[in-house]
C-alpha positions as CSV (number, residue, x, y, z in Angstrom):
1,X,119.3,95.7,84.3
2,X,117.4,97.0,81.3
3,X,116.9,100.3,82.5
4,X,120.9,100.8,83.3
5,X,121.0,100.6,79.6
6,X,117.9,102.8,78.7
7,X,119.6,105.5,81.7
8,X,123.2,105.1,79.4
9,X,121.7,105.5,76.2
10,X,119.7,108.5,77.2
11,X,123.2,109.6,78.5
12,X,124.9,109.4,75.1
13,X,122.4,111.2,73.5
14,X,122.2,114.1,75.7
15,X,126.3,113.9,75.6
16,X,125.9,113.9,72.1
17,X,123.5,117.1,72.1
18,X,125.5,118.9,74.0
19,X,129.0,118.2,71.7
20,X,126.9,119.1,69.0
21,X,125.6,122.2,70.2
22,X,129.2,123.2,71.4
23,X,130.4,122.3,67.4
24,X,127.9,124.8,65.7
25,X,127.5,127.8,68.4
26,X,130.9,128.5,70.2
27,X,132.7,130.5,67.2
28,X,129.4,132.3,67.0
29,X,129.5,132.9,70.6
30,X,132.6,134.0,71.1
31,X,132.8,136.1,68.0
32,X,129.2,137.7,69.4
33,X,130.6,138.1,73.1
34,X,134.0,139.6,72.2
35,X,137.4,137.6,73.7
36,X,137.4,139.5,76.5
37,X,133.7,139.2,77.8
38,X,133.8,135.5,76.8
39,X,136.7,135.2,79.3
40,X,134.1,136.0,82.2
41,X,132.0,133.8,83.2
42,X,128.6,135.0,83.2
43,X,128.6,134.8,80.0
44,X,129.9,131.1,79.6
45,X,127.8,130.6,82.1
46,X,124.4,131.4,79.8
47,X,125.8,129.9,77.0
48,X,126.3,126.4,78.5
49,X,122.9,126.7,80.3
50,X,121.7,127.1,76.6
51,X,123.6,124.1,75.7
52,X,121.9,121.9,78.8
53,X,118.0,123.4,78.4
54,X,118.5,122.6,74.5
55,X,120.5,119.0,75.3
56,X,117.7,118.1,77.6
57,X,115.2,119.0,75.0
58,X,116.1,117.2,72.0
59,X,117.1,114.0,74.6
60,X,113.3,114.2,75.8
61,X,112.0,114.4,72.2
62,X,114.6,111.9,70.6
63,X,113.6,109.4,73.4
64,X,110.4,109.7,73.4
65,X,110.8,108.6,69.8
66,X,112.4,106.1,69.8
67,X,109.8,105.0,72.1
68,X,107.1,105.6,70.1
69,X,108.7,103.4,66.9
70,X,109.0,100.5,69.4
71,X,113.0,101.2,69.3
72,X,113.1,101.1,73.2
73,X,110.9,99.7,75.8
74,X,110.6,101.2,78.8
């Protein structure tokens, strides 16, 4: 049972990454691409595997710690 929780919590966090990542780079990113090359999707397509790779990242170092200040236990 506890790690369903620690599994959802890492969930929101990465969820959270990613929404926040989306809220400071897709102006940028669309503004850099140009409206009609942001249309195809090759270049979505680098953008949100960006967004996952940097997500994933900050979830790895966020839980680890809140692991290491005795936060979570797992």
């Amino acid at each position: 049972m506890e790690n369903k929780w620690i599994f959802l919590i890492a969930i929101l966090i990465f969820l959270t990454f990613i929404f926040l990542f989306w809220m400071l780079t897709s102006g940028y990113s669309k503004k850099e691409y140009g409206i009609k090359m942001w249309k195809h999707w090759p270049a979505r397509l680098s953008y949100w595997q960006a967004a996952i790779l940097y997500s994933t990242g900050f979830t790895s170092i966020t839980m680890f710690l809140l692991k290491s200040t005795h936060v979570l236990t797992f």
